[in-house]
Each structure stands twice: as C-alpha cells, then as structure tokens.
C-alpha positions in Angstrom: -27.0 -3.3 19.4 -25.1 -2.7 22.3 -22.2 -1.2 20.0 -24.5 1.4 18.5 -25.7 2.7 21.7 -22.5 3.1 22.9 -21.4 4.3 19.9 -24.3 6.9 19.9 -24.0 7.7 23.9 -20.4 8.4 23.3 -19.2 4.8 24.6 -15.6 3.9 25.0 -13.8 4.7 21.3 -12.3 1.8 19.5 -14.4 -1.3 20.2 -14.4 -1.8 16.2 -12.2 -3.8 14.4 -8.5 -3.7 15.4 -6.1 -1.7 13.3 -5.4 -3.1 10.1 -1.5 -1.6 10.0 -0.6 -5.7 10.1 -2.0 -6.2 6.7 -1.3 -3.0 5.1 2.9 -3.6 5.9 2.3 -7.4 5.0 0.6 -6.2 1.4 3.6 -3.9 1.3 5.8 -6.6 2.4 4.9 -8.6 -0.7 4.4 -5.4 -3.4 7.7 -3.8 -2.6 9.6 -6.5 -4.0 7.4 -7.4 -6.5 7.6 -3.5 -7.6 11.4 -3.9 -8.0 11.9 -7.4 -9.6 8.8 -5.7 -12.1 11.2 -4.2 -14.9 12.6 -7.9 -15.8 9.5 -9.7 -14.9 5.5 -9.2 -15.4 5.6 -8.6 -11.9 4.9 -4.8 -11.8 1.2 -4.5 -12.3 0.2 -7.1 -9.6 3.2 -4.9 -7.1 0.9 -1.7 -8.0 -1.9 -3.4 -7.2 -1.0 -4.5 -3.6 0.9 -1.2 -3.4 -2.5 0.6 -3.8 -4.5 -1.8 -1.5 -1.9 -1.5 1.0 -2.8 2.4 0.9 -6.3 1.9 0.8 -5.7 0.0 4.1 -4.2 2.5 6.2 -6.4 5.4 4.7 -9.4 3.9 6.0 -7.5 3.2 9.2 -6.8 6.6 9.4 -10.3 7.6 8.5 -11.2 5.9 11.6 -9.6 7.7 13.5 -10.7 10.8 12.4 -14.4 9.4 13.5 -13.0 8.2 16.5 -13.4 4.5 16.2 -9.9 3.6 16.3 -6.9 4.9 19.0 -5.3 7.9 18.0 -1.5 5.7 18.9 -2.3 4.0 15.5 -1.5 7.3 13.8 1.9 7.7 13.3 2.5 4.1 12.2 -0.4 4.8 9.8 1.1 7.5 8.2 4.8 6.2 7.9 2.8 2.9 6.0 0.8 5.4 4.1 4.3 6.8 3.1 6.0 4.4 1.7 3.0 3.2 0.6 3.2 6.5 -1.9 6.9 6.3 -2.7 6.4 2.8 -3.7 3.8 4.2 -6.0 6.2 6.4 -7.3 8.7 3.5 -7.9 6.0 1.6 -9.9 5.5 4.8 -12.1 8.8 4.8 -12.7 9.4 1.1 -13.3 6.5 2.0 -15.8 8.3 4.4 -17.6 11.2 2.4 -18.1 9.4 -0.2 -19.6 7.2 2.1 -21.8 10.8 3.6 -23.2 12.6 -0.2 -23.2 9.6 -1.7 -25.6 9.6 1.5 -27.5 13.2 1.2 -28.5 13.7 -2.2 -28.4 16.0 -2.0 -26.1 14.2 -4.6 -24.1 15.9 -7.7 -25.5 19.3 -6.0 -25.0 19.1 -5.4 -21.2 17.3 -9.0 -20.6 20.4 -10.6 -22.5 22.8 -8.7 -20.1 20.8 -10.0 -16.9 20.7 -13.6 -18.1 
C-alpha cells in the first residue's frame, strides 16, 4: 500500500523490481550461439525465440523508465542489449534464408557432408 502512495505522492522513483538487463544479456548469452550453430542444427527457432524474449526484456525495462519506475543510468546498457538484441534478429532472418534456399535446392545434404 505504502508503494502506491508513494508512487502516487511522487515517492522516491525506482522502488520496483530491479533492472532486468542481467537476464536479458543472459537470454542473449544463450540465443546468440544458438542463432549461429542454427544453419547445421535445429537450433535456430529456439535462438529466435530467446533472441525475441531477450528484447522483450529490455523494452519493458526501458518502458520503465519512461514512467519513471526504474533509474534513468539503466538506459544506455538497455539500449546497447536492445541492439544487439535486433542484429541478432537480423542474423536469425538470415540464417532463415539460407536454410529456406539450402532445402529448396537440395543443397542441404551437400554442405552437412562437407562439415562432417
């Protein structure tokens, strides 16, 4: 109740949850390589996944601090995760691609017999 008030009254800013910048690099942590290792493996979807939830982190982070429940010192770490966070999507769409046009040709079976 206590929070509200404050909240409300124009208490002191940021007695929510912490930033979440920890998990959204962890996610990315985990995606990245997954994104990567996705043209050989069925890896790719689950990496996009992450990759997506690990931007959905730090946009509500951000959103935060546009309300003003989170410190505005969180912001630039924010956006450089949101950043990569977008590139990586990028990756994965490209990663897509070259699967779509591997299947498609049949190409598939050639570069997996080169790698192994």
């Amino acid at each position: 109740m206590s929070r509200r008030v404050d909240k409300l009254f124009g208490g002191t800013p940021g007695l929510g949850r912490p930033s979440r910048a920890r998990l959204a690099r962890l996610l990315l942590a985990v995606a990245i390589p997954m994104n990567v290792l996705g043209l050989i493996t069925c890896l790719s979807v689950p990496g996009a996944l992450l990759t997506l939830a690990a931007w959905q982190v730090a946009e509500g982070d951000v959103q935060r601090i546009e309300a003003g429940e989170l410190g505005v010192e969180h912001a630039p770490e924010l956006a450089r995760i949101k950043q990569v966070a977008a590139w990586a999507m990028v990756g994965c769409a490209g990663v897509f691609l070259v699967q779509l046009w591997l299947l498609s040709t049949g190409r598939y079976e050639d570069l997996l017999g080169w790698i192994l």
